[in-house]
C-alpha positions in Angstrom: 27.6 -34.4 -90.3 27.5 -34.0 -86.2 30.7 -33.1 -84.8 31.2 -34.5 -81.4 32.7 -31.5 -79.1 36.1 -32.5 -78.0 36.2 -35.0 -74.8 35.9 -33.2 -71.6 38.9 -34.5 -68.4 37.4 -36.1 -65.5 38.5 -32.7 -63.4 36.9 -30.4 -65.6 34.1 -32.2 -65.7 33.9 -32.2 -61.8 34.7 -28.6 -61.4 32.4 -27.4 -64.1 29.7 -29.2 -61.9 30.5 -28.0 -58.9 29.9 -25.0 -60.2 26.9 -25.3 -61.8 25.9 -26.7 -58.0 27.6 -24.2 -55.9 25.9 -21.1 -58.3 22.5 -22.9 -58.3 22.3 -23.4 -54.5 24.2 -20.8 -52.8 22.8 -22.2 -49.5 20.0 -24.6 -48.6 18.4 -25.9 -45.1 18.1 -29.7 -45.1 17.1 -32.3 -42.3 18.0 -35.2 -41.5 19.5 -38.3 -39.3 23.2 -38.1 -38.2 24.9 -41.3 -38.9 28.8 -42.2 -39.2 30.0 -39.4 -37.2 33.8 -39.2 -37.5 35.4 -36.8 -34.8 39.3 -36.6 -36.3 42.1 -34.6 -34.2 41.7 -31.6 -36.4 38.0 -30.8 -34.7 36.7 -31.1 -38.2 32.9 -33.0 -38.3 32.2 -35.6 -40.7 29.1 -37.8 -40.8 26.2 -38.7 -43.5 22.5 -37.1 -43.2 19.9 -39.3 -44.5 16.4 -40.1 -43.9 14.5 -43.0 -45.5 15.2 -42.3 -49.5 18.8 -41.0 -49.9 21.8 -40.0 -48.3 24.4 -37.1 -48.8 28.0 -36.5 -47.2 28.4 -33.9 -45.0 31.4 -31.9 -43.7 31.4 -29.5 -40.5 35.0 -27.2 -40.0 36.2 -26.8 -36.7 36.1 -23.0 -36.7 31.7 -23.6 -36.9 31.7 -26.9 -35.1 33.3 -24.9 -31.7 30.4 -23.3 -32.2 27.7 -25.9 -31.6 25.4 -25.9 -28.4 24.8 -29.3 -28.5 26.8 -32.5 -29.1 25.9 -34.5 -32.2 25.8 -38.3 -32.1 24.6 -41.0 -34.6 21.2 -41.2 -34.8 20.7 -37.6 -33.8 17.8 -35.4 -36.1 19.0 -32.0 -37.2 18.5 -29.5 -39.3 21.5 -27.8 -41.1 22.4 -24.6 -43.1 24.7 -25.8 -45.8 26.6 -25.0 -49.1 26.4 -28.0 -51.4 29.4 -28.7 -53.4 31.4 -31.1 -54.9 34.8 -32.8 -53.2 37.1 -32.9 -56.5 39.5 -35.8 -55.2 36.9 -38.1 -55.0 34.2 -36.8 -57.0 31.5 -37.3 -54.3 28.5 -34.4 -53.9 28.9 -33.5 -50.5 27.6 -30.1 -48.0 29.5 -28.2 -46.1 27.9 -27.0 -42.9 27.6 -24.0 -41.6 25.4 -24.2 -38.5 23.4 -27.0 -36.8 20.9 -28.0 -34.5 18.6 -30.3 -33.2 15.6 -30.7 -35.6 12.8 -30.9 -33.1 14.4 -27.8 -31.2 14.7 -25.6 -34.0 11.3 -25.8 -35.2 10.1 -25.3 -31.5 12.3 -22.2 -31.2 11.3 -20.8 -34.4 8.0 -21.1 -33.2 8.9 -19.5 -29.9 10.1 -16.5 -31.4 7.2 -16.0 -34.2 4.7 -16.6 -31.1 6.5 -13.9 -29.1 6.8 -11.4 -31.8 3.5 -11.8 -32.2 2.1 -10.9 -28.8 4.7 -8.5 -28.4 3.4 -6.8 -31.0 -0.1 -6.6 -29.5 1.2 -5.2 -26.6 0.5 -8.0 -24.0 4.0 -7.5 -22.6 4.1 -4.2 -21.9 4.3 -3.2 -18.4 1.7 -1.0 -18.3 -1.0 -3.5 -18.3 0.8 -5.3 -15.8 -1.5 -5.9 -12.7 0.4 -4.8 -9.1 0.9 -8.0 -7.0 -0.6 -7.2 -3.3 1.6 -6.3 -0.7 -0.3 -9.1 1.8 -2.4 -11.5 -0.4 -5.1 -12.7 1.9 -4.9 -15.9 -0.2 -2.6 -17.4 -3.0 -3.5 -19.5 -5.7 -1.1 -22.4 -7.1 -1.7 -24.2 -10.4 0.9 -26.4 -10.7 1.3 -30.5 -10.4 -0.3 -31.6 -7.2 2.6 -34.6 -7.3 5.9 -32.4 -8.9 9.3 -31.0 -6.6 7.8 -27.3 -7.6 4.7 -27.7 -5.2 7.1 -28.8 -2.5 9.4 -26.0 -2.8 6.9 -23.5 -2.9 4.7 -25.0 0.0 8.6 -25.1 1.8 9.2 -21.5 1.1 5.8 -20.0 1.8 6.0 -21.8 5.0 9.3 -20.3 5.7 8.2 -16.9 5.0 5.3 -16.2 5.9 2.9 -19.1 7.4 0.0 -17.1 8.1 -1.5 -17.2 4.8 -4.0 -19.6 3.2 -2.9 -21.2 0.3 -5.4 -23.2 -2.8 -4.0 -25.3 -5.3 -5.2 -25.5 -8.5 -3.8 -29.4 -9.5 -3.0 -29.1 -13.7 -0.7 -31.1 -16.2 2.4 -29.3 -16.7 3.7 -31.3 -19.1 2.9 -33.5 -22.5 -0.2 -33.3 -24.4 -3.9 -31.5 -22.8 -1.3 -29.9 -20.3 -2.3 -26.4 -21.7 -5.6 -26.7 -21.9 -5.3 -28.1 -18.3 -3.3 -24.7 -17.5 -6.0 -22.5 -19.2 -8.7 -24.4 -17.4 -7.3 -23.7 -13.9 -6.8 -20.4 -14.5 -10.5 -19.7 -15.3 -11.4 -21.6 -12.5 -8.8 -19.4 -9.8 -10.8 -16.3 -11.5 -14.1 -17.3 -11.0 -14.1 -18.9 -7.6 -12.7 -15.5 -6.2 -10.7 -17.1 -3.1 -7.3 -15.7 -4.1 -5.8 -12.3 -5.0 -2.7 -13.9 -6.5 -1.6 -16.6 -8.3 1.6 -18.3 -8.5 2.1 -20.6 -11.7 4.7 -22.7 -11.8 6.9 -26.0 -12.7 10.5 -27.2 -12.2 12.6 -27.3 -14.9 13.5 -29.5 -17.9 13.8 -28.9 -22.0 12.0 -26.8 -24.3 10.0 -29.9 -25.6 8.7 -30.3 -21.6 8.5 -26.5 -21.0 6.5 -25.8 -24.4 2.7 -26.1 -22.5 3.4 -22.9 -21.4 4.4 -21.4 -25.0 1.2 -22.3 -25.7 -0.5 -18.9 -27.2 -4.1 -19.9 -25.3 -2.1 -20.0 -22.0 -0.4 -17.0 -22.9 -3.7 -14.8 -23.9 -5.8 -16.5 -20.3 -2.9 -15.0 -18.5 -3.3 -12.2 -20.2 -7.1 -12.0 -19.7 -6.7 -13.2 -15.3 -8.3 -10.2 -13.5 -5.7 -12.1 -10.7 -2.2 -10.8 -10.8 -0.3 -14.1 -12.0 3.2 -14.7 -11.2 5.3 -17.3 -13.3 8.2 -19.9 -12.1 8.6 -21.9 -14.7 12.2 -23.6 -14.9 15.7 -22.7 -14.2 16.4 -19.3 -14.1 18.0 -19.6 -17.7 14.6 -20.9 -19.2 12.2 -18.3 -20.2 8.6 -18.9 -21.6 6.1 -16.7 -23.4 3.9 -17.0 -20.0 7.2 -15.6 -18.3 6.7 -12.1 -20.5 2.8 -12.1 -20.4 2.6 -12.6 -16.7 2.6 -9.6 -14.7 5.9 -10.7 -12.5 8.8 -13.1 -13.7 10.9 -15.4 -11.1 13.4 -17.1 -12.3 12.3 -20.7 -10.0 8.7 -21.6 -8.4 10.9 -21.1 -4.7 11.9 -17.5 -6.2 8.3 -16.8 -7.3 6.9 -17.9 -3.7 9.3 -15.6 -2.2 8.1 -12.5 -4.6 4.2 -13.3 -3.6 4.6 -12.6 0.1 7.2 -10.6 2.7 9.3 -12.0 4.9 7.3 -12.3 8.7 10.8 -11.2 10.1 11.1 -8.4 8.0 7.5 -7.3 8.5 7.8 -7.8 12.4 11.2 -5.8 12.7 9.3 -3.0 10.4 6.2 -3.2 12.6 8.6 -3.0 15.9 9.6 0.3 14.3 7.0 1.7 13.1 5.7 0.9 17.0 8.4 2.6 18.3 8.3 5.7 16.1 4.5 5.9 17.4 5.1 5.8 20.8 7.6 8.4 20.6 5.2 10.7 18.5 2.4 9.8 21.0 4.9 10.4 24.2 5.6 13.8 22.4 2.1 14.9 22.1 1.2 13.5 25.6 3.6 15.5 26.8 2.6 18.7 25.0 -0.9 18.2 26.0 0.4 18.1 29.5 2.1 21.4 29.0 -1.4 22.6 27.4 -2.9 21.3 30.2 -0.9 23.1 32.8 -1.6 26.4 31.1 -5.2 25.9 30.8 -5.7 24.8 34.5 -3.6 28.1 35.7 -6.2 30.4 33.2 -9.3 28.4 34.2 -8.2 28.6 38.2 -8.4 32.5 37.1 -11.3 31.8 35.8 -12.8 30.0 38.7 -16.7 31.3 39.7 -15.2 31.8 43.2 -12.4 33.4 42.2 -14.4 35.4 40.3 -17.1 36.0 43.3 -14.1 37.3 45.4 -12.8 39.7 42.5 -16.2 41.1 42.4 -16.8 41.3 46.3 -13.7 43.1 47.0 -15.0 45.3 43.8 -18.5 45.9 45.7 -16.9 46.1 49.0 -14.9 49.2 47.5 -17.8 50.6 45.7 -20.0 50.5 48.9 -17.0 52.4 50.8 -16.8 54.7 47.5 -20.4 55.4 48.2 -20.6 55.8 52.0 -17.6 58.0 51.5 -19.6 60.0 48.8 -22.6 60.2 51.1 -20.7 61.8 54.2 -19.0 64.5 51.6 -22.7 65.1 50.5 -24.2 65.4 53.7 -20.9 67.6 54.9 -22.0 69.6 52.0 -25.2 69.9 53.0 -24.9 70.4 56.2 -22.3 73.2 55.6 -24.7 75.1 53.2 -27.5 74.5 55.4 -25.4 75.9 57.9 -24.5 79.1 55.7 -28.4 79.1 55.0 -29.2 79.3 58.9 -26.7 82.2 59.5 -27.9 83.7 55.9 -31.3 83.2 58.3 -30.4 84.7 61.0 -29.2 87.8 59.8 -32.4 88.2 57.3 -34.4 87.0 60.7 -38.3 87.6 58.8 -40.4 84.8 60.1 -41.9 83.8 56.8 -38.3 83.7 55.6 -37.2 81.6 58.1 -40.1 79.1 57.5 -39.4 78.6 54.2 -36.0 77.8 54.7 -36.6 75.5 57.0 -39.3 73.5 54.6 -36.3 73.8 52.2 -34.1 72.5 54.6 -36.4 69.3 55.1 -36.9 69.0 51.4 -33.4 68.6 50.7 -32.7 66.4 53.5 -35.4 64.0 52.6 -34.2 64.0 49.2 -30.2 63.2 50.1 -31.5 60.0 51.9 -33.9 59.2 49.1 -30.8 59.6 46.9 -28.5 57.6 49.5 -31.2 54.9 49.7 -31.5 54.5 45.6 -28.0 54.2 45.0 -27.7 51.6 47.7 -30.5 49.8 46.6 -29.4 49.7 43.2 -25.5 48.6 43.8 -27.7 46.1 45.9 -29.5 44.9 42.9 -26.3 44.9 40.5 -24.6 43.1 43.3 -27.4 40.1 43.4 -27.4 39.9 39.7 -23.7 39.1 39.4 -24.0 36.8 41.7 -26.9 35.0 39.5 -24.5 34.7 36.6 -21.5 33.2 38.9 -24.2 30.8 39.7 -25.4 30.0 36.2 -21.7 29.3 35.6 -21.0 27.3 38.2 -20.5 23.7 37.2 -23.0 22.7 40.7 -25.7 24.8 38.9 -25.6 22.0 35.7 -26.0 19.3 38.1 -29.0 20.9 39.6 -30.4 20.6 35.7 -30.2 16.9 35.4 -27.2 16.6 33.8 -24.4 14.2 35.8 -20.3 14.3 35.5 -18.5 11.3 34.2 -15.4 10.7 36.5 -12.9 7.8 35.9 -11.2 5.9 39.0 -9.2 8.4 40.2 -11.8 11.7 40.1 -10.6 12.7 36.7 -13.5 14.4 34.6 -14.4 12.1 31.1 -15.6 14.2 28.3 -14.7 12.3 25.4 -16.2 8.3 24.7 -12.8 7.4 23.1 -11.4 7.9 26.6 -12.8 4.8 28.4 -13.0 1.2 27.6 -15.6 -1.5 27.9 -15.4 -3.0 31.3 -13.9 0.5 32.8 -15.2 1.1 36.3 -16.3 5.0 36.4 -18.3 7.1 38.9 -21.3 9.3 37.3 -21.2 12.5 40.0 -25.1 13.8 40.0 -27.0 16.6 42.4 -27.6 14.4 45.3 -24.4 12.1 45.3 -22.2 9.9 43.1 -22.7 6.5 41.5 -20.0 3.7 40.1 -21.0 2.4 37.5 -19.1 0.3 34.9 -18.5 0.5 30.9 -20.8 -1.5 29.1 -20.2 -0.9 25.7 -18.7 2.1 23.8 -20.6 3.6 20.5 -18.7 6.5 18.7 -20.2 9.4 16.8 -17.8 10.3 13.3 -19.2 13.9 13.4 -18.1 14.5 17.5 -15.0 16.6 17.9 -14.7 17.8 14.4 
């Protein structure tokens, strides 16, 4: 005969299936829509999350609702991390909330982060593939909306900064469904047209949902693949994207992201003013020790001068002429005083035949010392003319003589170097006969002249 088991109170019964629930489903992740949201004084949350087949109570502590980054309101879709359980008083099943957010939002998030782990892992935001942004783009690309605030912040601040360079925009979608493949279609276009060594892409801000073309993993992987250095602006400076990490420079706004793609003219000018004025002091400075060369060289080529030279050497022959004269009278002295010692050597020996053939002797030797006299002189003659060959072979008349000419500028100054004169220049070409003025007409310089 079946024995019924003894009858069960209504509290045991509740508490022995609240825990059977509570060991069953430690925790669980349910979504659904908000609806009567109580706010009491104690910060405590309670409201029902249903969605078109059932319903369940919830309950949110203060201690995790301070904790929320949004604020929940009826008819709000979120997704929650509970504990379900069972409220004894009353009997009702109810969860107990540990964390919220908005449905939509978490599921993009999550998707965010997988996406970026992703890539990371492939090493597409590593900085070493990171492309160098010029330091003077000749031209800068813009995909963005043609019609959005971003274009006009960006126009306003490349304007500012730096007005000189050409700009091309690249109109696109930024927003709402095709607005990535719109974004990856203007970026193969800016690569293959070639007219800009930069690109700036960028939007103004607004949520994730808006934002989310550009954590699009096709625009992620064409930025990746741009041979163009690509720098993003997308947002506020709290909003980050993956095409933030992929590009090769992050700004925090479109006008930040305009002022990272070019310097500022000012700034440029006051370095260039600088930069001027550390060159014309270097250039002062070697002027001025070219000047000193210059002195020094003049001096040693005035000693070097033909004439000076000429007179050097015709006080030298002027010396050797007297050296020789002087040598000849101590000769003939000589001779004359032996020939004298002969005649008296002659006179006491006296023999005729003896006496003849001293006196042959006598002639022999004389003709002989003016033989000598004449030879050396003609020779020191010959030396002397010689010399004054090479003086004129060096002189600077002598190359005229040969056809060649002497460039001159204005003020009689010899030109040897091209880099010296300037088309339009008036000069005077110094040749045998005369001088001519001429003027500059062009000026062609050879790489391989002066070194």
């Amino acid at each position: 005969m079946f024995t019924p088991p003894p009858p069960l109170t209504v509290s045991s019964l509740v508490r022995e299936i609240k825990a059977l629930l509570e060991g069953n489903f430690p925790v669980v992740l349910v979504e659904g829509e908000i609806s009567n949201l109580a706010r009491p004084g104690s910060g405590h949350l309670y409201f029902t999350l249903k969605d078109a087949g059932a319903q369940l109570r919830c309950a949110m502590f203060r201690n995790r609702a301070s904790l929320l980054r949004f604020r929940p309101q009826d008819g709000a879709h979120v997704l929650v991390r509970a504990r379900i359980t069972v409220y004894e008083p009353r009997g009702d099943l109810q969860l107990v909330v540990e964390h919220m957010e908005e449905a939509g939002l978490g599921a993009l998030q999550r998707a965010f982060e997988q996406l970026k782990q992703r890539l990371a892992t492939e090493g597409l935001f590593e900085a070493a593939r990171k492309r160098p942004l010029p330091a003077l783009p000749h031209r800068i690309g813009i995909i963005t909306s043609p019609s959005g605030a971003a274009v006009r912040d960006v126009l306003h601040v490349l304007e500012r900064r730096f007005p000189l360079i050409p700009l091309r925009i690249y109109p696109t979608s930024v927003q709402g469904a095709g607005a990535a493949d719109e974004i990856v279609a203007a970026l193969r276009r800016a690569n293959e047209d070639g007219a800009c060594d930069v690109l700036l892409l960028v939007r103004g801000g607004g949520s994730l949902e808006d934002l989310w073309p550009f954590n699009e993993e096709r625009v992620a992987r064409a930025i990746a693949a741009s041979r163009l250095p690509v720098i993003s602006g997308v947002g506020h400076e709290t909003d980050f994207t993956i095409a933030d990490f992929v590009a090769d420079a992050r700004a925090p706004t479109p006008s930040a992201a305009a002022s990272l793609a070019v310097p500022d003219a000012l700034a440029v000018a006051d370095q260039l003013r600088t930069l001027e004025a550390r060159l014309l002091r270097r250039m002062q400075d070697g002027l001025d020790r070219r000047a000193q060369r210059l002195d020094s060289a003049s001096r040693h080529l005035f000693a070097l001068h033909p004439r000076q030279r000429l007179e050097r050497m015709g006080e030298r022959l002027k010396h050797l002429t007297e050296r020789l004269h002087h040598s000849g009278r101590q000769t003939l002295h000589a001779r004359q005083g032996k020939l004298a010692t002969l005649e008296l050597r002659l006179m006491r020996q006296h023999p005729a035949q003896r006496l003849q053939r001293t006196e042959a002797r006598l002639e022999a030797l004389r003709t002989a010392m003016l033989h000598c006299m004449t030879q050396t002189l003609s020779n020191h003659e010959a030396h002397l003319r010689q010399l004054a060959g090479h003086l004129h072979v060096l002189s600077p008349l002598a190359t005229l003589h040969r056809g060649y000419a002497i460039i001159e500028d204005e003020e009689g100054r010899a030109v040897t170097r091209a880099a010296e004169l300037a088309v339009g220049e008036a000069i005077r070409v110094r040749m045998q006969d005369g001088r001519l003025g001429c003027e500059v007409r062009s000026v062609e310089l050879e790489s391989s002249v002066g070194g």
